[in-house]
N, CA, C and O atoms as CSV, one atom per row, in Angstrom:
chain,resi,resn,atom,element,x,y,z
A,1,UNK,N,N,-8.077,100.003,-37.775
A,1,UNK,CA,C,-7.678,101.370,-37.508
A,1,UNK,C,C,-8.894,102.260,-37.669
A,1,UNK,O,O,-9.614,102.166,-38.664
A,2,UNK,N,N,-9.184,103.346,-36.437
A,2,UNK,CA,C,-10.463,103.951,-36.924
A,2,UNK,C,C,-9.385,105.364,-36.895
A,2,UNK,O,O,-8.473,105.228,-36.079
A,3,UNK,N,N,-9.373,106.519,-37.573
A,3,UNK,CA,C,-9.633,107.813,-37.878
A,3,UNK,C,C,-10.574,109.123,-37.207
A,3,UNK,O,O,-10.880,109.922,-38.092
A,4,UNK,N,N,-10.875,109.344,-36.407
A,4,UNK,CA,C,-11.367,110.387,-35.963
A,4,UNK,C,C,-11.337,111.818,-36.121
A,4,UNK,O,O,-10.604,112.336,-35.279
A,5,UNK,N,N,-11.924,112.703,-36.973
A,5,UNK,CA,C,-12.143,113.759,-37.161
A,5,UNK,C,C,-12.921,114.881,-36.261
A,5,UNK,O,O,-14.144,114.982,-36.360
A,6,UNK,N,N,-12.321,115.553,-35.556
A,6,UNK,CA,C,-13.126,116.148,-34.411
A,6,UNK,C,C,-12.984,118.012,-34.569
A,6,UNK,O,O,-11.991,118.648,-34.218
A,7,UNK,N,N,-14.309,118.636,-35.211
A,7,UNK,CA,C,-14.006,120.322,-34.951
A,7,UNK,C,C,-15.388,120.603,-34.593
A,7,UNK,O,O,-16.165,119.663,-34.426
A,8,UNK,N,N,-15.807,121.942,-34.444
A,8,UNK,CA,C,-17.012,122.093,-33.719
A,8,UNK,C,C,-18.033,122.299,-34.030
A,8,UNK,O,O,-18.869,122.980,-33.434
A,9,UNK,N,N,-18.155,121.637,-35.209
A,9,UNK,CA,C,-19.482,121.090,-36.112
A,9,UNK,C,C,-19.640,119.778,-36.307
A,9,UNK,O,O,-20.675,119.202,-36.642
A,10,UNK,N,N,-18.721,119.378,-36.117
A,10,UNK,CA,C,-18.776,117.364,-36.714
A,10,UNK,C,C,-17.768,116.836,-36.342
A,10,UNK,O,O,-16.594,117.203,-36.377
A,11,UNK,N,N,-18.638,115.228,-35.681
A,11,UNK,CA,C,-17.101,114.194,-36.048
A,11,UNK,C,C,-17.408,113.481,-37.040
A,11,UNK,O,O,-18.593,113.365,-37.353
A,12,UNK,N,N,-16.401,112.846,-37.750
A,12,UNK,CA,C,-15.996,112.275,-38.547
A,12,UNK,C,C,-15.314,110.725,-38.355
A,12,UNK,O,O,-14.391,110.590,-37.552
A,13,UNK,N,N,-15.689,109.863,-38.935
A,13,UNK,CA,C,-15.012,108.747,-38.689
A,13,UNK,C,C,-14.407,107.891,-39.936
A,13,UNK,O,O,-15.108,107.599,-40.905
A,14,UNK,N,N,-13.229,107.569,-39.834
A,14,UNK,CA,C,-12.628,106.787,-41.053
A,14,UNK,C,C,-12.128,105.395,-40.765
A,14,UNK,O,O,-11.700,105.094,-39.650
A,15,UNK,N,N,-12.175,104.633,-41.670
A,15,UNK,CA,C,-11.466,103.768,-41.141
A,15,UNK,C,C,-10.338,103.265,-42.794
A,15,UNK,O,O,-10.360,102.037,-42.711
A,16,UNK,N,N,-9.946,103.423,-43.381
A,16,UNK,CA,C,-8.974,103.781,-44.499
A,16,UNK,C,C,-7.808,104.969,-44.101
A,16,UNK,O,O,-7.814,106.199,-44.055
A,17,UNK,N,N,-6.927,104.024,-43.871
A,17,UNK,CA,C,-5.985,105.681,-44.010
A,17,UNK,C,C,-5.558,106.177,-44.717
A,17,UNK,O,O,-4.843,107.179,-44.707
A,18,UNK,N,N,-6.107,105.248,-45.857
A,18,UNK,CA,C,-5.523,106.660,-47.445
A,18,UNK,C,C,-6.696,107.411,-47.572
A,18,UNK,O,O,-6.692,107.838,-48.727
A,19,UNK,N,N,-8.049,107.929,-46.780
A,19,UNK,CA,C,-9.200,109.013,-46.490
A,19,UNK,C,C,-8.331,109.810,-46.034
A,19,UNK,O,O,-8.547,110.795,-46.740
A,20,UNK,N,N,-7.309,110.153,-45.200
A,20,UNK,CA,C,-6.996,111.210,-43.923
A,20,UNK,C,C,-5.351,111.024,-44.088
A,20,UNK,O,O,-4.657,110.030,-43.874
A,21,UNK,N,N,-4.905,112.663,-44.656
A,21,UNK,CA,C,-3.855,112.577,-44.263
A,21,UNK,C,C,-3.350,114.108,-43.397
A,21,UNK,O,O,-3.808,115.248,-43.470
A,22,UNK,N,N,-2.209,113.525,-42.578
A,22,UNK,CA,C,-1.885,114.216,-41.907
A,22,UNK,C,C,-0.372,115.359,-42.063
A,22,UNK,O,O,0.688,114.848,-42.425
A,23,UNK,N,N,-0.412,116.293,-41.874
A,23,UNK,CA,C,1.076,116.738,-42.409
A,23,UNK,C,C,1.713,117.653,-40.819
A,23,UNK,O,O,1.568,118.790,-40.370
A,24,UNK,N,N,2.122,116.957,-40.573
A,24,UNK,CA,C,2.896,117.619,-39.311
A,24,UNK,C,C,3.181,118.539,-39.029
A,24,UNK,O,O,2.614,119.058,-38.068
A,25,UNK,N,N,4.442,119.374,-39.877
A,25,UNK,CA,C,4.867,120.314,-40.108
A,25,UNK,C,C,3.808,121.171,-40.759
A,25,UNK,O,O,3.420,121.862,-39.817
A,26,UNK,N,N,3.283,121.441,-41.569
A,26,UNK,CA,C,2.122,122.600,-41.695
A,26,UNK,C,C,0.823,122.448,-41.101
A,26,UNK,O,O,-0.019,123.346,-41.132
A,27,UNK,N,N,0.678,121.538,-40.661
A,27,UNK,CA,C,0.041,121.208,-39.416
A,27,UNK,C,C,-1.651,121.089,-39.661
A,27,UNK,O,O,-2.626,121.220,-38.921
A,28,UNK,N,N,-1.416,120.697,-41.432
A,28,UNK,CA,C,-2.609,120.509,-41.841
A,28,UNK,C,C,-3.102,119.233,-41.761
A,28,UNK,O,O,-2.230,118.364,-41.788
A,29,UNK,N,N,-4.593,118.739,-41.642
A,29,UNK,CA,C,-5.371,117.367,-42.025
A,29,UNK,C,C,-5.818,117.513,-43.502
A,29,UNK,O,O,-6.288,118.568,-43.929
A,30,UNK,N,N,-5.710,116.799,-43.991
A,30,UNK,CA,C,-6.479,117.061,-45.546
A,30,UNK,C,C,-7.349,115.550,-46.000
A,30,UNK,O,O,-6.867,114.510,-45.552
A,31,UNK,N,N,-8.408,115.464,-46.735
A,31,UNK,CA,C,-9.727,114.628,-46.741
A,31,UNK,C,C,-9.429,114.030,-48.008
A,31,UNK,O,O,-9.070,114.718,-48.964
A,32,UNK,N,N,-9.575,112.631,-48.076
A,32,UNK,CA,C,-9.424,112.531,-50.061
A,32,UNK,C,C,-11.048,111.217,-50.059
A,32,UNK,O,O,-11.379,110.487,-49.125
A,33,UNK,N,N,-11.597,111.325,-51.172
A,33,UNK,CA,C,-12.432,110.620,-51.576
A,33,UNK,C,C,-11.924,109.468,-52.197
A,33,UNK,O,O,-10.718,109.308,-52.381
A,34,UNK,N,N,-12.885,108.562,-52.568
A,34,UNK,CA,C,-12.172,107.310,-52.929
A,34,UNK,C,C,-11.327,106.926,-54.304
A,34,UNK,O,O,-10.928,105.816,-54.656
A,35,UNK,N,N,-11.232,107.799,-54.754
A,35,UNK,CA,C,-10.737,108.503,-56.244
A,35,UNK,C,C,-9.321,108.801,-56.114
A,35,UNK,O,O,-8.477,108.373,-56.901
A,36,UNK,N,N,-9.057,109.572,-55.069
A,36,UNK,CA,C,-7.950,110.160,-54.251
A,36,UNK,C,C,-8.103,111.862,-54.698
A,36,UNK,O,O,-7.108,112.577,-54.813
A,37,UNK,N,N,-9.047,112.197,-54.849
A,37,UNK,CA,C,-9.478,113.751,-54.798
A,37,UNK,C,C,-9.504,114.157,-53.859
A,37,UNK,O,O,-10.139,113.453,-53.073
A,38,UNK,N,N,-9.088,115.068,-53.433
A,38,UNK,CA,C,-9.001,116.705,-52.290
A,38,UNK,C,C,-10.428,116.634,-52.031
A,38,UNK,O,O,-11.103,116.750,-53.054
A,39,UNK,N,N,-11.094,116.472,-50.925
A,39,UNK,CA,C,-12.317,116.791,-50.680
A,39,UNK,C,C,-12.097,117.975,-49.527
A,39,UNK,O,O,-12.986,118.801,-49.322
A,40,UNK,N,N,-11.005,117.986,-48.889
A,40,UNK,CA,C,-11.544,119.164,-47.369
A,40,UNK,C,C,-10.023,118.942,-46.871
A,40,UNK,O,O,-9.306,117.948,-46.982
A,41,UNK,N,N,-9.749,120.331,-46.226
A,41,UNK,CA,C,-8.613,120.698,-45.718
A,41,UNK,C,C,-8.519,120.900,-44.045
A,41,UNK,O,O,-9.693,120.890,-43.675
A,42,UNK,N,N,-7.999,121.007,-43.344
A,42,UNK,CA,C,-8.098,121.584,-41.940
A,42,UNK,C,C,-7.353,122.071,-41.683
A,42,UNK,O,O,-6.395,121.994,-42.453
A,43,UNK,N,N,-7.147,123.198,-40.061
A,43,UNK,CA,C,-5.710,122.952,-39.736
A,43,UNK,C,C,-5.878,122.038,-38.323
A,43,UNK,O,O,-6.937,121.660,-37.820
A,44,UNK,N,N,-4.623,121.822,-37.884
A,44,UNK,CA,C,-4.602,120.457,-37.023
A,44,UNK,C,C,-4.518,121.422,-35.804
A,44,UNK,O,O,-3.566,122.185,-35.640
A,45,UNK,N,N,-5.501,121.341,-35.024
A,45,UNK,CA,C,-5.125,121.782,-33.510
A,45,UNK,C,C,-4.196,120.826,-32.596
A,45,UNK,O,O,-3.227,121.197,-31.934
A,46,UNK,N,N,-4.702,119.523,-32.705
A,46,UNK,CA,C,-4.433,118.316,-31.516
A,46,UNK,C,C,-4.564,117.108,-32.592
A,46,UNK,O,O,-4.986,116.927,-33.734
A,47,UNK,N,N,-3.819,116.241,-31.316
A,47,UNK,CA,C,-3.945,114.715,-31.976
A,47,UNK,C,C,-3.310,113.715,-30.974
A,47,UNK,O,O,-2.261,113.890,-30.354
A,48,UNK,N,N,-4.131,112.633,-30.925
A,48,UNK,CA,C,-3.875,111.656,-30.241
A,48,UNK,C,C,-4.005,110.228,-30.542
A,48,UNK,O,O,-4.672,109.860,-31.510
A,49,UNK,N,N,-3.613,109.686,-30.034
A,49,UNK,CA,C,-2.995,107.749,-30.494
A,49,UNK,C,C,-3.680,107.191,-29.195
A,49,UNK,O,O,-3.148,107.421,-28.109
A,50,UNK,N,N,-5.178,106.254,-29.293
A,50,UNK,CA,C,-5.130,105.370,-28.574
A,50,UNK,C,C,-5.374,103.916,-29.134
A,50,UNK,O,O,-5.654,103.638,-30.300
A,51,UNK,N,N,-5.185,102.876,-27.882
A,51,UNK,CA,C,-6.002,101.613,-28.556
A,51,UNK,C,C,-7.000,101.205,-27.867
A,51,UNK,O,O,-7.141,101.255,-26.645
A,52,UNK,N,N,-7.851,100.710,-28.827
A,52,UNK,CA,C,-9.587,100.702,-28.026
A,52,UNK,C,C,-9.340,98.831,-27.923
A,52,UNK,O,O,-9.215,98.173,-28.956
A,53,UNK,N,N,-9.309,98.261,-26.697
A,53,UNK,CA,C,-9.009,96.645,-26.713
A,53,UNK,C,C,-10.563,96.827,-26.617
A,53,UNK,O,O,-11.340,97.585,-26.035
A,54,UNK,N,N,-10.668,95.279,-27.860
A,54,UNK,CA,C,-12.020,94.258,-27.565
A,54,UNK,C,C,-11.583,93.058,-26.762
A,54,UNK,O,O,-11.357,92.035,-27.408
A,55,UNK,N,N,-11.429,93.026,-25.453
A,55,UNK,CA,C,-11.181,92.012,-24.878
A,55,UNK,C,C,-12.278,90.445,-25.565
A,55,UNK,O,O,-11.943,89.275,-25.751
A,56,UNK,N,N,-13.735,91.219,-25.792
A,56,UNK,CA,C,-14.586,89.824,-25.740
A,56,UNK,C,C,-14.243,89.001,-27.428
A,56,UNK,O,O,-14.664,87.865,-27.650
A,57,UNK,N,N,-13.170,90.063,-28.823
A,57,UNK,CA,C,-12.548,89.175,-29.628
A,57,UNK,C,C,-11.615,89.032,-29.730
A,57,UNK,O,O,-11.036,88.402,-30.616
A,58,UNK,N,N,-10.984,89.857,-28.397
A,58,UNK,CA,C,-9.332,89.160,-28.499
A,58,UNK,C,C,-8.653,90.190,-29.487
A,58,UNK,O,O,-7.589,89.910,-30.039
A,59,UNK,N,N,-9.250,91.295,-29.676
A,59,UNK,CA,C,-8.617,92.229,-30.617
A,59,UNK,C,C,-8.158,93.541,-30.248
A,59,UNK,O,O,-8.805,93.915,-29.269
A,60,UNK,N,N,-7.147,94.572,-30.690
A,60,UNK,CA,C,-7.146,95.912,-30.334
A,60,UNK,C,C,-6.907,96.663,-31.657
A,60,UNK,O,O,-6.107,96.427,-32.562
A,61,UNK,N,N,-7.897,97.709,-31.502
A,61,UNK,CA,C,-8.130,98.876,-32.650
A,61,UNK,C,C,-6.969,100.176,-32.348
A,61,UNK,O,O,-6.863,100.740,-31.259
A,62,UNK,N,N,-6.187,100.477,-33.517
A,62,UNK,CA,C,-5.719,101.769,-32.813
A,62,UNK,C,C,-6.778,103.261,-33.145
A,62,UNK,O,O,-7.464,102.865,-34.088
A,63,UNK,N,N,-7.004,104.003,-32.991
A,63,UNK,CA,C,-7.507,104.826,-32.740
A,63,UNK,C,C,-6.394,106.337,-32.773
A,63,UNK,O,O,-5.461,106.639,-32.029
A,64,UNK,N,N,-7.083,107.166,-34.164
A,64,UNK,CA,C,-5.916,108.298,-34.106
A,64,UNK,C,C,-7.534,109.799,-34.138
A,64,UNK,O,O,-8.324,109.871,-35.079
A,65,UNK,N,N,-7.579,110.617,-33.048
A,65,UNK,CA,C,-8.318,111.292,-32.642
A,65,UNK,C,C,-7.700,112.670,-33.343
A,65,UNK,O,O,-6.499,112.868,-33.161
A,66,UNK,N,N,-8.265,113.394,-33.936
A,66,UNK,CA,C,-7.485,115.035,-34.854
A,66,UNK,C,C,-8.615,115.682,-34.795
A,66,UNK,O,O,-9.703,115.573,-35.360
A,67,UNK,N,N,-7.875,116.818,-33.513
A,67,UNK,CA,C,-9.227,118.120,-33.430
A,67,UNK,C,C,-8.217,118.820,-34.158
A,67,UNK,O,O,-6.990,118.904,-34.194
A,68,UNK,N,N,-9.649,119.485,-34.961
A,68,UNK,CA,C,-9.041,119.995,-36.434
A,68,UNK,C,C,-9.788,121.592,-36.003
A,68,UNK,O,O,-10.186,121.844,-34.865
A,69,UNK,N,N,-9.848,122.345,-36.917
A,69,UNK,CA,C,-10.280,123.990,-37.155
A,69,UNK,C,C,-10.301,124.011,-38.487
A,69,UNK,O,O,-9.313,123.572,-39.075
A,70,UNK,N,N,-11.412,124.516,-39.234
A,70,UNK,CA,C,-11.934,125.263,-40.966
A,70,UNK,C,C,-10.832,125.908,-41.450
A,70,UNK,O,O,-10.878,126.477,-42.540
């Protein structure tokens, strides 16, 4: 699973999904360190679900893309 963090200073990439959580309804992203500390908040503009196939190992990654705003 990769994580994608996208606003208009930086992307971000995760691959842990206890780094990135998402809250629907307030429509926030929020960041945790490996501790599980609050590192960074967002609000969620967009979001999308793909899967990236590695045909040459026979594998598929899902892929969750979150353009975020400060």
């Amino acid at each position: 699973m990769k994580i994608i963090i996208k606003n208009n200073e930086s992307v971000e990439t995760y691959h842990n999904a206890g780094d990135v959580v998402v809250l629907p309804k307030s429509k926030l992203v929020r960041r945790f360190n490996e501790y599980g500390s609050l590192i960074e908040e967002y609000k969620l503009v967009d979001k999308k679900i793909t899967l990236d196939d590695d045909l040459e190992n026979d594998q598929t990654e899902i892929v969750v893309t979150l353009l975020v705003e400060k």
